[in-house]
N, C-alpha and C positions, 0 to 999 in steps of 0.2 A: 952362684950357690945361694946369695942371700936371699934374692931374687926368687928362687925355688924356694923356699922356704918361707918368705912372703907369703906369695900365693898358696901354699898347702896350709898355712892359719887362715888365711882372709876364705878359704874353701871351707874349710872346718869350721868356722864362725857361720857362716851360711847354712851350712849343714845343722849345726844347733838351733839356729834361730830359728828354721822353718820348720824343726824339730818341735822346739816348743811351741810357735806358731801352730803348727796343727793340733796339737794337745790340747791348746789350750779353748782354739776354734771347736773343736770336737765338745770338748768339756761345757762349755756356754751352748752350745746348739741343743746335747743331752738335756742340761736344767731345763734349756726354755720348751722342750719338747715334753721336758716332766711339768713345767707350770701348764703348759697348754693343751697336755692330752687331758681329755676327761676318763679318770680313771673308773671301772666298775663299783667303786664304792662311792666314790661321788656321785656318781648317776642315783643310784639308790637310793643314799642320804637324802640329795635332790628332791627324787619323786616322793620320797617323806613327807619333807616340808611344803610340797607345794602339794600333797595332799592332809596337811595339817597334821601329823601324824608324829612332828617334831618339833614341841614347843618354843618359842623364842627364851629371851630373858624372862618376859613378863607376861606374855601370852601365845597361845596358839594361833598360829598365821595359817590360813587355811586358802590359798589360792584356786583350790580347783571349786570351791562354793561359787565362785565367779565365772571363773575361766573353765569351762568345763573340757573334759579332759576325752570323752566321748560322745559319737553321737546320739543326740535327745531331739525330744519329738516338736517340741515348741522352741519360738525366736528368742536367743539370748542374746541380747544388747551387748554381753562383754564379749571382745576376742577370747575364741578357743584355746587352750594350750599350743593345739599347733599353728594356730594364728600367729603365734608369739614367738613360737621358735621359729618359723619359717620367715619371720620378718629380723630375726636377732639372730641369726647364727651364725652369719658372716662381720657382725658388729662385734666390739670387743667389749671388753668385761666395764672399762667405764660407762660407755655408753649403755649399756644393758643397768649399770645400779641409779644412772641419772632418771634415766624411764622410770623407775620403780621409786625413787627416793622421793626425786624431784618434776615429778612430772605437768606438764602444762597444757593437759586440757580441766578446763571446769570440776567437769564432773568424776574424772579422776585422783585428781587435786583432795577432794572432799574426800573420797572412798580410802586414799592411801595417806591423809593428814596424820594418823596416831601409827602410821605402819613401821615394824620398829625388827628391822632383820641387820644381822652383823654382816660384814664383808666374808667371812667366810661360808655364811650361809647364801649367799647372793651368787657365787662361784658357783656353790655347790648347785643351785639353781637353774642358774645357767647352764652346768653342766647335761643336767635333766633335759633342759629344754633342746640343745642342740642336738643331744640323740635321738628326743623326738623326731625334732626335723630329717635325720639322716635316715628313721626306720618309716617315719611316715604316720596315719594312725589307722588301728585296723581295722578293715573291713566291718561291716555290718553284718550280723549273722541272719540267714533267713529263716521267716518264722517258716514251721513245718509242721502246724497244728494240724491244718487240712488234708494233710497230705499223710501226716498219722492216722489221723481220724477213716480216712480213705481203706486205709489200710488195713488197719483194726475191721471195716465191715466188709470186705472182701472176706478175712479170713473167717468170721460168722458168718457168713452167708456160707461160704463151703464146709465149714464144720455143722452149721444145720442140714446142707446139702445131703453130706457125706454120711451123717447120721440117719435122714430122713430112709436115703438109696441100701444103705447096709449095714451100720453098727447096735441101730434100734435100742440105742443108750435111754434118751429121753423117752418115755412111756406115754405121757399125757399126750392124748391128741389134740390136733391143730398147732402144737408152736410152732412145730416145725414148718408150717405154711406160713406162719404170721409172721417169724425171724426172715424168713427167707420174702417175703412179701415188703417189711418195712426196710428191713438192706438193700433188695429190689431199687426201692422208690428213690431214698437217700443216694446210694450209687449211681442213678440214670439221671439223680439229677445235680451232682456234683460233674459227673460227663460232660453235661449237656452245657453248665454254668459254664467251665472252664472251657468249652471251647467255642465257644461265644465272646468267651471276653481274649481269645487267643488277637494277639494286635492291637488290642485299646487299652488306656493307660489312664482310665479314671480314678484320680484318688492321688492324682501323681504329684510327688509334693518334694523339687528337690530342694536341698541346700545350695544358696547360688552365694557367685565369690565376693559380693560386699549386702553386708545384712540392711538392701532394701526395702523397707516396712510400705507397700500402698495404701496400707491403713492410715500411715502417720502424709502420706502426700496425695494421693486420691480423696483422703476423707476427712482427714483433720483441715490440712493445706486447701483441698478442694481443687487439684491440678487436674485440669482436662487428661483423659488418657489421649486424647489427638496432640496434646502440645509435648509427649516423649514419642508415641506411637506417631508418628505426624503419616508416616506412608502408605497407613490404612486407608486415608481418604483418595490415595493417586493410583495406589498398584495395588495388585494379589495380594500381597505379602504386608503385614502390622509393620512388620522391623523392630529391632531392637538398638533404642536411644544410643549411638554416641556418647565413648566419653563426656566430650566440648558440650552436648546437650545438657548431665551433670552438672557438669561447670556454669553454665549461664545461671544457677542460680545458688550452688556452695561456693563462687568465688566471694560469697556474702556472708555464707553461711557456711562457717568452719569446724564448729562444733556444734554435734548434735545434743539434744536434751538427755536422748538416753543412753547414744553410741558413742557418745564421746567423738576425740578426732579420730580414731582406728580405722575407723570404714571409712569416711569422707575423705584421709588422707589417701587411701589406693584411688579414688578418683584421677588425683594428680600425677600419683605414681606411675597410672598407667598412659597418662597425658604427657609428664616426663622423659616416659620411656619408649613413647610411640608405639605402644600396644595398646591391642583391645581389650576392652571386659569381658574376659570368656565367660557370661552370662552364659545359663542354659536355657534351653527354649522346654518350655511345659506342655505347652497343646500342639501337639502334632500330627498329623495326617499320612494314609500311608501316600505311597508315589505315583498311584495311579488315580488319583484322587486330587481332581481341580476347583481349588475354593479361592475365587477374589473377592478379598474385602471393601475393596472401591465400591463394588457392584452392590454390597451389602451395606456398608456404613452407610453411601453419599447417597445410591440410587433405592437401596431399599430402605433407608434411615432406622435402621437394624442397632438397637441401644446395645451394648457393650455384654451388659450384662447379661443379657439376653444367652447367649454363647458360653460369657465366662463366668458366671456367674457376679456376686457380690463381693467385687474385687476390692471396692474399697472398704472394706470391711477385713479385710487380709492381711495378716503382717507377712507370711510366707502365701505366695500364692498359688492353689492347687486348683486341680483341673477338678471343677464338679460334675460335668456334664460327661457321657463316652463317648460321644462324637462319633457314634455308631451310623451308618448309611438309616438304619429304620429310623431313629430320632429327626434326622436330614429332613427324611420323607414324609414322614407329620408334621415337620417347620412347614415345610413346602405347601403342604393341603390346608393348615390353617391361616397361613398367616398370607392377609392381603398386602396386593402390589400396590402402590403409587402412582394410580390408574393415569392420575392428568396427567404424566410427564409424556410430553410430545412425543417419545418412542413407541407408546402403544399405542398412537393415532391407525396402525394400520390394524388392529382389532376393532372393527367395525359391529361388529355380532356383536362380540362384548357390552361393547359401551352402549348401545340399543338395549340390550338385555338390562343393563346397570341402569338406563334412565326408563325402562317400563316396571322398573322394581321388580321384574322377574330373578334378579339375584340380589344380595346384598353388599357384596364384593366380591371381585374378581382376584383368585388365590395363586399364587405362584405355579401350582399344576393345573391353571388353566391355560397359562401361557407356556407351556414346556417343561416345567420346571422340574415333573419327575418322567422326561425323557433319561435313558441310560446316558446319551453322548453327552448331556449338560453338564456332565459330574465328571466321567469315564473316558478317557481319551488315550 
């Protein structure tokens, strides 16, 4: 009997404790779910203050003057908004105020010396930022000027039309030819542009994933484009530098004058991590279309720029050229071959012609060069 009785307390004891054992687990997990959700008023607050919007104690902090919060047309040395959330969102709220308080690059150091935010605004901040990261930032709107404009002269062209054939509204003679005449010219040749340039991507200027200036390493530095490009000299294809390539010369250089460590650090990041730099590529060609650069760098000693224009001169680099087949085919007609190179020894005619000065050089479409199969395959 006591024995039963024993056991139905030491039962009931167990049954309490795990009792409030759950409670109280339940209760702690609630709090830390309430400190660590970002609530919609935080968020808000947040995009406030890091749009300055929310003065400090003593002044307005205004982060997005920096860190811009969409995208703009020219190279901004500081990380984006979502630069920032997408490299802190998984980090926790220390680490996120050390960055901002105490931070250790140079030139950051100097920018955030007098910066003067409370812990609750720093929360609140962070808050902002990680829902950036979780929504992403939005799309680019396209411009649709031309495609208004477009529009708008269709519909005068058929309302002078329309008028001309049967409403007999306007009286004065001749507009009606002249509307429908200058609509005409503008429409046939908005047609005509647009589909001309249907597959060429002149003007193409993306944002790529660490803010590489070739103005500050092509032009200031004066780095060969053969010593990242190095593949242009051996195969078809330039290539796009390697990590490790980076690296042989920021394992020196850590911090940049204007980018601070931001961008140099994703170097390592992605060396770290054994990913690549999904760099985008800018000049491209469609697929039926065969262009080696060996042929052109080594054996046609074809300058750079020539193609891409005045790269070192570029902090973002955009394609100036449209790499249109006609543009090809005027390279091709003007521009002379490298006649000594023992491969055009079996053009005999040629070089006869070339030393009776019956030519003055011998042009890539003398030797094939605007056959279809040279290109077209």
């Amino acid at each position: 009997m006591k024995f039963r009785v024993a056991f139905l307390c030491f039962s009931l004891l167990l049954f309490i404790t795990n009792v409030v054992y759950s409670e109280t687990d339940s209760l702690l997990k609630a709090s830390s779910k309430k400190i660590t959700e970002n609530s919609p008023s935080d968020i808000r607050t947040g995009e406030r203050i890091f749009h300055g919007f929310v003065p400090s104690a003593t002044k307005t902090i205004n982060c997005a003057s920096c860190h811009n919060v969409g995208r703009i047309d020219t190279l901004n040395w500081s990380p984006s908004a979502l630069d920032l959330a997408l490299k802190y969102a998984k980090k926790d709220l220390a680490t996120f105020k050390s960055a901002i308080m105490q931070p250790t690059g140079n030139l950051m150091s100097q920018i955030h010396e007098n910066l003067e935010l409370n812990d609750e605004q720093i929360r609140q901040i962070k808050s902002y930022l990680t829902e950036l990261a979780k929504k992403g930032e939005e799309p680019a709107k396209p411009l649709l000027t031309n495609r208004i404009i477009f529009i708008l002269l269709i519909l005068l062209f058929l309302l002078a039309f329309i008028d001309f054939a049967i409403t007999h509204k306007v009286k004065i003679a001749g507009v009606h030819l002249i509307v429908l005449l200058v609509t005409a010219i503008f429409i046939t040749k908005y047609i005509v542009t647009s589909a001309i340039g249907l597959g060429r991507s002149q003007n193409y200027q993306p944002d790529q994933p660490i803010k590489f200036s070739h103005k500050v390493h092509a032009g200031q530095n004066q780095t060969s484009c053969l010593y990242c490009h190095f593949n242009a000299e051996q195969s078809k294809a330039a290539g796009i530098p390697p990590a490790n390539v980076c690296a042989n010369c920021h394992v020196i250089v850590k911090d940049g004058s204007r980018s601070g460590k931001f961008e140099i650090a994703k170097i390592y990041q992605a060396l770290d991590n054994n990913k690549r730099i999904e760099w985008i590529k800018v000049h491209n060609l469609p697929d039926h279309v065969y262009f080696n650069h060996a042929q052109h760098v080594v054996t046609g000693k074809i300058d750079c720029k020539q193609c891409h224009g005045d790269v070192a001169s570029m902090d973002q680099v955009v394609q100036v050229k449209d790499l249109s087949m006609g543009w090809c085919v005027n390279c091709h007609r003007e521009t002379g071959v490298q006649f000594a190179n023992k491969f055009y020894g079996k053009y005999e005619q040629l070089h006869k012609d070339l030393n009776d000065g019956k030519i003055d050089k011998v042009t890539v479409e003398k030797i094939g060069g605007t056959d279809c199969m040279k290109c077209h395959y």
